[in-house]
C-alpha angles and dihedrals in degrees: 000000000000096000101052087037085064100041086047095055086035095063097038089053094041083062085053092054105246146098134274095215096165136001122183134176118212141146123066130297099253083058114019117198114204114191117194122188112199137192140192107239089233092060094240111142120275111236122226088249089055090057093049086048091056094049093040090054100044107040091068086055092049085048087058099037101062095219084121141034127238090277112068130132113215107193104181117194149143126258099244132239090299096050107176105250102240113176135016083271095054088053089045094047101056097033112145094025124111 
């Protein structure tokens, strides 16, 4: 389930021009929590609206896709200023940064 959870949200945040920096599945089945980190590709901060944009745009697409159930709990945010490097882009992206 956790896999084509992500790649859903992946792809549908991805259309709205960002990236999916983390996405993590916790909380029980009954209540899913699925926390997604984004990021802009610039490397410019994300906003708390943006995050709410995010969330706003891509619960309806989770309603309709029947990944999840009714209770679920979408938190959308951004990594933070130490964001964990996670992939040779990510290295490349921040080099020289400290």
């Amino acid at each position: 389930m956790k896999e084509a959870l992500e790649a859903f949200v992946k792809k549908e945040v991805e259309a709205l021009g960002y990236d999916l920096v983390e996405f993590r599945l916790g909380g029980t089945a009954r209540s899913p929590l699925l926390d997604v980190r984004i990021d802009h590709l610039d490397g410019a901060k994300i906003t708390v609206d943006e995050c709410a944009q995010v969330s706003r745009s891509i619960e309806p697409q989770l309603d309709a896709s029947g990944l999840v159930g009714e209770n679920y709990v979408l938190e959308v945010s951004s990594p933070g200023v130490e964001r964990p490097l996670r992939n040779a882009a990510d290295w490349r992206r921040f080099a020289g940064r400290t």
